[in-house]
C-alpha positions as CSV (number, residue, x, y, z in Angstrom):
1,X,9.5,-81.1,33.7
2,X,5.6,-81.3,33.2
3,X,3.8,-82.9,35.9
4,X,1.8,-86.7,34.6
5,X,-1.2,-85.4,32.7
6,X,-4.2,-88.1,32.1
7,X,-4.5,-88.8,28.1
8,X,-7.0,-91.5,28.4
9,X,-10.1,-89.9,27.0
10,X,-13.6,-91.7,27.3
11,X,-14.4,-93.5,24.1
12,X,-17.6,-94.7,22.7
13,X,-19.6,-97.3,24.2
14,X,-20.2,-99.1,20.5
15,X,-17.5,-100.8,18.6
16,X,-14.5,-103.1,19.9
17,X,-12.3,-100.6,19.0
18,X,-13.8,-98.7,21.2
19,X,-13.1,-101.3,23.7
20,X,-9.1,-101.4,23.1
21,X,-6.5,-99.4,24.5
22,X,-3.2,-97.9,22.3
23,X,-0.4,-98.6,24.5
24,X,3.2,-96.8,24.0
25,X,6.1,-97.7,25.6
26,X,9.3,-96.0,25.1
27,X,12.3,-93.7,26.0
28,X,13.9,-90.5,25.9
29,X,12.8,-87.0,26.4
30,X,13.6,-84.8,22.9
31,X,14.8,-85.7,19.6
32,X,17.8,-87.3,20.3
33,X,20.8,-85.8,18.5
34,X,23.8,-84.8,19.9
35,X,23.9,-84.3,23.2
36,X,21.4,-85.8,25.9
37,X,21.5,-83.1,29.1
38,X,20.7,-86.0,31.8
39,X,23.6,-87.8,29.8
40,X,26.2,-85.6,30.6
41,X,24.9,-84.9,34.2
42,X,25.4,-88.8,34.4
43,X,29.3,-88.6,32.5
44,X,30.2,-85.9,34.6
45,X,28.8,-87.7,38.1
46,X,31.3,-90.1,37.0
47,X,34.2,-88.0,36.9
48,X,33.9,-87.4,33.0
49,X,35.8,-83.5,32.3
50,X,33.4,-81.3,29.6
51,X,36.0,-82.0,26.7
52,X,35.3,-85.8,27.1
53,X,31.1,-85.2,27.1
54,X,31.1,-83.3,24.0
55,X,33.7,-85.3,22.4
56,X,31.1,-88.5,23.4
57,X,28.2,-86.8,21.8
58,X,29.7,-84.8,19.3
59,X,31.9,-87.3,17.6
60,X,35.0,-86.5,15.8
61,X,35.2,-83.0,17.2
62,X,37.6,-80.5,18.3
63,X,37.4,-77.3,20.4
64,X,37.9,-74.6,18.8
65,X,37.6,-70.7,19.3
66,X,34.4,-68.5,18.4
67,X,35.4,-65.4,16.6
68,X,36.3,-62.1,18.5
69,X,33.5,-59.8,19.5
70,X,30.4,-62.0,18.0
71,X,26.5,-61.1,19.1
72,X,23.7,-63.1,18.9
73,X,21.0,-61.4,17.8
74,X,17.7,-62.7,20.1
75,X,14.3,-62.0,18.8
76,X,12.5,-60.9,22.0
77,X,8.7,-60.2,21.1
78,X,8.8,-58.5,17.8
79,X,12.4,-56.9,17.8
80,X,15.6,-58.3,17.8
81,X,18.1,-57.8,21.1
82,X,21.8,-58.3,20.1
83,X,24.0,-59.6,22.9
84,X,27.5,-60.3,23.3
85,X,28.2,-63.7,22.9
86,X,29.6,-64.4,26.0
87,X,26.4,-62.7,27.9
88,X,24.4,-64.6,26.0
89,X,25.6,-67.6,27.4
90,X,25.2,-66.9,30.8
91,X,21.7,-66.3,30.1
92,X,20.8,-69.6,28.8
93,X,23.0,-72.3,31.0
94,X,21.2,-72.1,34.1
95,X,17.9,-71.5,32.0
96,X,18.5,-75.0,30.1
97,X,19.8,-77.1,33.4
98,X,20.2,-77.4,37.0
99,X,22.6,-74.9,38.2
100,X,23.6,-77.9,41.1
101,X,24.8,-80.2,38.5
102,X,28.3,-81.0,38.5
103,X,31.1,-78.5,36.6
104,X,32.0,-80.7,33.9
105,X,28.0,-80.9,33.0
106,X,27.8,-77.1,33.6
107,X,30.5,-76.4,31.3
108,X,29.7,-78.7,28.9
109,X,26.4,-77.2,28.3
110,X,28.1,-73.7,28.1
111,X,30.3,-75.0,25.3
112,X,27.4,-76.6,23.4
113,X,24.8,-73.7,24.0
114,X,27.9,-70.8,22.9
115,X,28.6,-73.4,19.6
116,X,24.5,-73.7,19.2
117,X,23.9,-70.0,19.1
118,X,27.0,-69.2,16.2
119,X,25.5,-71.8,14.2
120,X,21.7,-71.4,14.5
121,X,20.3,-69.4,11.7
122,X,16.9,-69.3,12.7
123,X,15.0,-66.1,11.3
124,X,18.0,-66.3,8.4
125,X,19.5,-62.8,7.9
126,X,17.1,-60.8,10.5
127,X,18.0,-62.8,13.8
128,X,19.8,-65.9,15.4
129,X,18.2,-67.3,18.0
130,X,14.4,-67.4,19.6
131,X,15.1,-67.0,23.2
132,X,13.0,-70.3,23.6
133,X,12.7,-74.1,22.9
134,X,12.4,-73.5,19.5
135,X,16.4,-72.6,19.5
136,X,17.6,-72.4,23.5
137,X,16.1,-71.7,26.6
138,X,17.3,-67.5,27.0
139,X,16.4,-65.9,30.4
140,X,19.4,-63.0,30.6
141,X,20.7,-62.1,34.3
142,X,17.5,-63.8,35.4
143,X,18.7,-67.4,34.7
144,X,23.2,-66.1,35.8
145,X,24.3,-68.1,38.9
146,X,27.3,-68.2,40.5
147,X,28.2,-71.9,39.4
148,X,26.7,-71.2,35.5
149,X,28.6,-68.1,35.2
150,X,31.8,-69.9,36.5
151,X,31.3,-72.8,33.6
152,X,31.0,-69.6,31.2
153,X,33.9,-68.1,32.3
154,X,35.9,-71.5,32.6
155,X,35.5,-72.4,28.8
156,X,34.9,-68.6,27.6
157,X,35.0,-68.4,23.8
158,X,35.1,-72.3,23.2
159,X,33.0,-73.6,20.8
160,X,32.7,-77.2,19.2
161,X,34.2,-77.8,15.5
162,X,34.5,-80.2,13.0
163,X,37.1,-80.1,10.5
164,X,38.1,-76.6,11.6
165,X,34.6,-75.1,11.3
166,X,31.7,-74.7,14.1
167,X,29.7,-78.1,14.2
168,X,25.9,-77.3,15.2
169,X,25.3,-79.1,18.4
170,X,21.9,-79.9,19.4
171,X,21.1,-81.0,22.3
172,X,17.8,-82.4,24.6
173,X,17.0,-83.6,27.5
174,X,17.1,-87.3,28.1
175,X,18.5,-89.6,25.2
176,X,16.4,-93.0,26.9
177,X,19.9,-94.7,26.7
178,X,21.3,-94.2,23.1
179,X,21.6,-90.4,21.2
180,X,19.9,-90.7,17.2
181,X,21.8,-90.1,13.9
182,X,20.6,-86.7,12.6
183,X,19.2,-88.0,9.1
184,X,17.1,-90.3,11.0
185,X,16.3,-87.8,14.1
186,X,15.6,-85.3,11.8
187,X,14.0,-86.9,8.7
188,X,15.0,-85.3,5.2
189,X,18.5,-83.7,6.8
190,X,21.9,-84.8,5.3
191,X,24.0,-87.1,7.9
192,X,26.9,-85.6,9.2
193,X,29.8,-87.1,10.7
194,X,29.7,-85.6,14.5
195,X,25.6,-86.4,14.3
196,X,25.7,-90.1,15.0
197,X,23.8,-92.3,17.0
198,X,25.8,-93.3,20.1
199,X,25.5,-95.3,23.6
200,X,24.3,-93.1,26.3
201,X,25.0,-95.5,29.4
202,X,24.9,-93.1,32.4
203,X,21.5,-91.0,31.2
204,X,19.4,-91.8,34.4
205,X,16.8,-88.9,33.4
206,X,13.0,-89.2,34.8
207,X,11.9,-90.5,31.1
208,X,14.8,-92.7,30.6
209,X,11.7,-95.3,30.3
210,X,8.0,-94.1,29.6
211,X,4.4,-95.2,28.9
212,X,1.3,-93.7,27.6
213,X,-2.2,-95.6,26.9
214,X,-4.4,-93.7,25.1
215,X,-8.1,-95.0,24.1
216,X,-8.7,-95.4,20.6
217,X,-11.0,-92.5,20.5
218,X,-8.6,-90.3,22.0
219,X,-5.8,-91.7,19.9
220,X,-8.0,-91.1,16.7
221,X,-8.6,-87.3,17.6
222,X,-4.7,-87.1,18.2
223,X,-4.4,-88.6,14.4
224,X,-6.9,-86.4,12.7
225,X,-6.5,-86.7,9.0
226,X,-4.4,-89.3,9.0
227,X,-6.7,-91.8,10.2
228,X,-8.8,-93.3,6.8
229,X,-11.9,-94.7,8.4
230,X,-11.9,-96.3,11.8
231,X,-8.0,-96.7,13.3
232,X,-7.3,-100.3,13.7
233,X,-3.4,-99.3,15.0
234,X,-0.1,-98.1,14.1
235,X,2.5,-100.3,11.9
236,X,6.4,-99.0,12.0
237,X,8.3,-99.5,9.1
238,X,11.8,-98.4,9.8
239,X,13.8,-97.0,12.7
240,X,16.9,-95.4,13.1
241,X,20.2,-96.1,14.7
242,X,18.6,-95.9,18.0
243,X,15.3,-98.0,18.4
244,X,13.1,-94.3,16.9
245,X,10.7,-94.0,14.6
246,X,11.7,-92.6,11.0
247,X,8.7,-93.7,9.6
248,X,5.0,-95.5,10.3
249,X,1.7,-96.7,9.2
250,X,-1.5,-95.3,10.6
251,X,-3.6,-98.3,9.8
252,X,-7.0,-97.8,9.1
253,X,-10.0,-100.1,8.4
254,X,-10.3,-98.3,4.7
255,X,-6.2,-98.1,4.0
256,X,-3.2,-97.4,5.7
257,X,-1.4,-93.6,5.6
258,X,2.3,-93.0,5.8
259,X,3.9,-90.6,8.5
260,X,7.3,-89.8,10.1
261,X,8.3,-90.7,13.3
262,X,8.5,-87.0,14.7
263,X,5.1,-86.0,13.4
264,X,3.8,-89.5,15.0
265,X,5.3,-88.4,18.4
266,X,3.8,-84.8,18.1
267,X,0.4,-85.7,17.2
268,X,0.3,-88.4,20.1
269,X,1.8,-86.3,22.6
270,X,4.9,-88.1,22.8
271,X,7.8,-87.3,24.7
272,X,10.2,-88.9,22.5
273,X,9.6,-91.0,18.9
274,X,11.4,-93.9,20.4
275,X,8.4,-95.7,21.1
276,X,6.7,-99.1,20.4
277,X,2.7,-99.8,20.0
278,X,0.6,-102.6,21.5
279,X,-3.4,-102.9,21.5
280,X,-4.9,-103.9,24.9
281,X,-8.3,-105.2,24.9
282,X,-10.4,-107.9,26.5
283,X,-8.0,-110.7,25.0
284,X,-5.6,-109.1,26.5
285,X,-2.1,-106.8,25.3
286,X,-0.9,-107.7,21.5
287,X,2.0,-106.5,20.2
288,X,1.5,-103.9,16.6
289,X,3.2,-105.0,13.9
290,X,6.9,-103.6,13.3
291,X,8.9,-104.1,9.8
292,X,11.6,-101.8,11.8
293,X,13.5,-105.1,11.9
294,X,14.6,-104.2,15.5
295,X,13.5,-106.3,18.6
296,X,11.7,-103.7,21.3
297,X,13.8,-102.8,23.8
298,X,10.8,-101.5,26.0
299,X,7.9,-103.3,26.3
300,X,5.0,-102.2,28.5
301,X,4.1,-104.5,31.2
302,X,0.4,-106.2,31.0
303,X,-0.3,-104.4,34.1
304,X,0.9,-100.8,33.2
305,X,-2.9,-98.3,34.0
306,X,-4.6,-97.4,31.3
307,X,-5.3,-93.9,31.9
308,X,-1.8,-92.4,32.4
309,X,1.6,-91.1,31.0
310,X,4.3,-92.4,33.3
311,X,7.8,-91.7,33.6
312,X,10.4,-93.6,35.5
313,X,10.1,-91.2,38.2
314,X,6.6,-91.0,38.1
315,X,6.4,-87.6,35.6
316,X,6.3,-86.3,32.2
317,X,7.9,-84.2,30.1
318,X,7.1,-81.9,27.2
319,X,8.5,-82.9,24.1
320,X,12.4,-81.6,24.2
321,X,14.3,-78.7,23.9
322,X,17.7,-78.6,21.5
323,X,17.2,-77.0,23.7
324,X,13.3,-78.5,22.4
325,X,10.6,-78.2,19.7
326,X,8.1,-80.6,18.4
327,X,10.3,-83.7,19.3
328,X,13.1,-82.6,18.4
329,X,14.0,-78.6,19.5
330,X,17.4,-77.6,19.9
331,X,17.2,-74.8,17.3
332,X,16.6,-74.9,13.9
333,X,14.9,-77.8,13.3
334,X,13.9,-77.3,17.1
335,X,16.2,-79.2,18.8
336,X,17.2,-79.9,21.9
């Protein structure tokens, strides 16, 4: 993960906005469907078997076989690499975790990542798969291991289904506690049944719990274009099964301008849209209003620095993989 970068930007010396401080706290480490990688590493620590984990996060589910003698066709630069499924999969499990974590997490992850690449239709009829965040982390031999190529070869050929067909499994890095419904994770997306929000209890990941302070003027450059005059703060409207954004106000002293929870995260550097806004300023920290309806389950503490993004291990992380993309990564949509 990223080291803590500074986002607290010198503002103007005019202005009592330029005074106040944009305080995020929040959780989670991607975009929050299906399954959360510290998640399992936690299920499998406590003596959870792979077929449990993906049954957790991919609800509904049975394992099922991948067709004989598939490729994945990888587009590496400008051309397109086609590898054998199962070789495929040996390059991306170690490349997407820790090759120390526990068998059941390994194998879990070589399940979802073989399910992933069948299902992932990202360049449409030319190629599969970006060897990258943008579908799954692919390294070839560089990223095989002993213990990765032994979770391969344990569950070779498995793949996730749903009703007898291969179920896209995203995936991500750190779920803050509770996984998100894919229509809400993914605004605009149909629901589907094994995409649902559920309880994450052993995810112990570095951003399980997060917060960023940015100044106004830095938070202002972050929102350029949706900002419509000076930024007076951030309103959320509705949130999803888990406490993340769907959808928000940017307020503004000359109107207000709607935006999505995932675009919200990107533009603010986010590491996750599960996030809730205060103002900080010589009165001291006020909550931003929230029609979300949901009570915040983080809350930053008075004392939190202004001048830092802060894990619970004291680092941050880029937004997620779905393996990743822009919040949300794990292929396709960038998921994670």
């Amino acid at each position: 993960m990223a080291a803590a970068a500074t986002l607290l930007l010198a503002a103007p010396a005019t202005g009592v906005a330029a005074t106040s401080t944009l305080v995020i706290a929040g959780a989670g480490d991607g975009h929050g469907v299906g399954m959360s990688q510290d998640g399992a590493l936690g299920l499998a620590q406590h003596g959870w078997s792979y077929r449990a984990i993906l049954a957790h996060y991919y609800r509904h589910t049975a394992i099922g076989r991948a067709p004989a003698r598939t490729v994945v066709r990888v587009l590496e630069g400008s051309r397109v690499k086609r590898v054998a499924l199962e070789s495929y999969v040996r390059g991306v499990v170690s490349a997407e975790v820790s090759a120390s974590w526990p068998m059941a997490a390994l194998e879990a992850q070589a399940v979802a990542s073989r399910t992933y690449a069948i299902t992932a239709h990202a360049g449409g009829s030319r190629f599969d798969v970006y060897p990258d965040t943008r579908s799954q982390m692919y390294l070839g031999k560089a990223a095989e291991t002993p213990s990765t190529n032994a979770a391969v070869a344990a569950t070779a050929g498995q793949i996730v289904t749903y009703a007898g067909q291969p179920a896209i499994t995203y995936f991500y890095a750190d779920s803050g506690g509770h996984t998100e419904s894919v229509q809400y994770g993914f605004p605009g997306s149909p629901p589907e049944p094994w995409l649902v929000g559920v309880a994450d209890p052993y995810d112990a990941g570095p951003l399980r719990k997060w917060t960023v302070s940015l100044s106004f003027a830095a938070a202002t450059a972050r929102l350029s274009g949706l900002v419509n005059g000076a930024l007076k703060g951030i309103e959320v409207l509705r949130r999803g099964s888990s406490p993340r954004i769907v959808s928000a106000y940017v307020l503004g002293s000359k109107g207000r301008t709607p935006v999505s929870g995932p675009e919200l995260a990107g533009r603010l550097g986010l590491s996750d849209t599960w996030a809730y806004f205060s103002v900080r300023d010589a009165h001291g920290l006020h909550p931003e209003p929230d029609l979300s309806g949901r009570a915040p389950a983080v809350r930053p503490a008075p004392a939190t620095p202004a001048s830092a993004v802060t894990g619970a291990g004291g680092s941050a992380a880029a937004p997620g993989s779905p393996g990743a993309t822009p919040v949300g990564g794990a292929g396709g949509v960038s998921a994670g």
